[in-house]
Legacy VTK file of the C-alpha trace (Angstrom):
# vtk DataFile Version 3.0
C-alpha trace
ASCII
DATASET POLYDATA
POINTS 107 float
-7.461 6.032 7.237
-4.391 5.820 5.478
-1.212 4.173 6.984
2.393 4.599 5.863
4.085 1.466 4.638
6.718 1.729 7.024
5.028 2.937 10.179
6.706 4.574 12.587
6.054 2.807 16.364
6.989 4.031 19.863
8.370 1.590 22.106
5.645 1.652 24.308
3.074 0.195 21.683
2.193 -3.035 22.574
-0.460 -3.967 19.790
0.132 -2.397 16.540
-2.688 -4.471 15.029
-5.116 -3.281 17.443
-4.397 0.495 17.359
-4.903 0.771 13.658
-7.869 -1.198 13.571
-9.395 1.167 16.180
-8.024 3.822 14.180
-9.519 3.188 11.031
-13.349 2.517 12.500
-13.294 5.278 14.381
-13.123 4.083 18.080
-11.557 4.984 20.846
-8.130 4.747 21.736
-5.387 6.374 23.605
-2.470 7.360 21.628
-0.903 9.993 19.700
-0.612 9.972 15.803
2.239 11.702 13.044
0.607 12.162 10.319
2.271 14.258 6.468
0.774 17.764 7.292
-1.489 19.029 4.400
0.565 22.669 4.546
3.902 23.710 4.525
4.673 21.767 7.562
6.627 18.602 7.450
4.823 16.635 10.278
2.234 16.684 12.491
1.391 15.117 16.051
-1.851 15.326 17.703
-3.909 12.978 19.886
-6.026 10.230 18.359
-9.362 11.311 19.179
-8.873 14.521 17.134
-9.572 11.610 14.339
-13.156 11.085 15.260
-14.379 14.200 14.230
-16.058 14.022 10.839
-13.715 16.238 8.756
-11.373 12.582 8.851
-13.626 10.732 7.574
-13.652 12.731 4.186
-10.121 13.838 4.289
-8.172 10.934 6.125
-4.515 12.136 7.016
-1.023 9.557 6.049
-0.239 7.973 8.862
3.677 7.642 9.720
3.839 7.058 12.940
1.888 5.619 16.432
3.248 6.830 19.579
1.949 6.207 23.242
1.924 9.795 24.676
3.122 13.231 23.434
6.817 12.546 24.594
7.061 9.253 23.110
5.438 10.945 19.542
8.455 13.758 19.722
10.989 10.979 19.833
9.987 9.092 16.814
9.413 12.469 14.759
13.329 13.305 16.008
13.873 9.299 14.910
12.407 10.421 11.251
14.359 13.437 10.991
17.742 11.849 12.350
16.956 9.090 9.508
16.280 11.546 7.368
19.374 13.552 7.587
21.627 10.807 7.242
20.541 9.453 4.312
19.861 12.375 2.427
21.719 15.208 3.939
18.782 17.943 4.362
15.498 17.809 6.372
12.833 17.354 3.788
11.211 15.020 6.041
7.897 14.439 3.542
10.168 13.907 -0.039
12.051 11.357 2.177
8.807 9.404 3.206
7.802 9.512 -0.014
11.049 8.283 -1.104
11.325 5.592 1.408
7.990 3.887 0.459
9.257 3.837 -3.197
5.721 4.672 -4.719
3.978 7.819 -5.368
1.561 8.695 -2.732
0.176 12.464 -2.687
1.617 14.275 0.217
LINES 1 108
107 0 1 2 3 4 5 6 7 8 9 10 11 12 13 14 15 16 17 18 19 20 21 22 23 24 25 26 27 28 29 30 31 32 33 34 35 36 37 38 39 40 41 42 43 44 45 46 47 48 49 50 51 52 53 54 55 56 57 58 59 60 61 62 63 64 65 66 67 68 69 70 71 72 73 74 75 76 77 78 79 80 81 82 83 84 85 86 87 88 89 90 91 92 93 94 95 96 97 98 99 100 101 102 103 104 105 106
């Protein structure tokens, strides 16, 4: 599991720390993940147990952002893309992440 330098948190998340640990072995928790959609897509936000299936382990997604429920997880993508469009005028939300962490990562 691979997790963005500058995560992305809803303000319901209590213990970072915890969630990405359980995230990265594989155990259970309750929350919903934005991860850099392998497509054309900009983002994507789907529960966390979606991550236990096999397929992850292989191909693990970029983490951006940790959200409580689906709400929450639509509120820090329109946080990103608000972010986004002020400091570079257009909605390429993935060359902006990219940009923001200041390294090359393959998106």
């Amino acid at each position: 599991m691979k997790f963005y330098k500058y995560l992305y948190v809803g303000d319901t998340i209590k213990n970072v720390s915890k969630i990405k640990w359980k995230l990265k072995h594989h155990a259970g928790v309750s929350a919903y993940v934005i991860t850099i959609a392998q497509g054309q897509d900009q983002l994507e936000l789907f529960n966390s147990a979606y991550l236990k299936q096999r397929y992850f382990r292989y191909h693990p997604p970029i983490v951006v952002g940790i959200a409580s429920n689906y709400d929450e997880g639509i509120n820090v993508i329109m946080q990103i893309t608000q972010e986004c469009l002020a400091h570079t005028g257009s909605c390429n939300l993935k060359g902006y992440l990219k940009y923001k962490a200041g390294k090359q990562q393959e998106v």
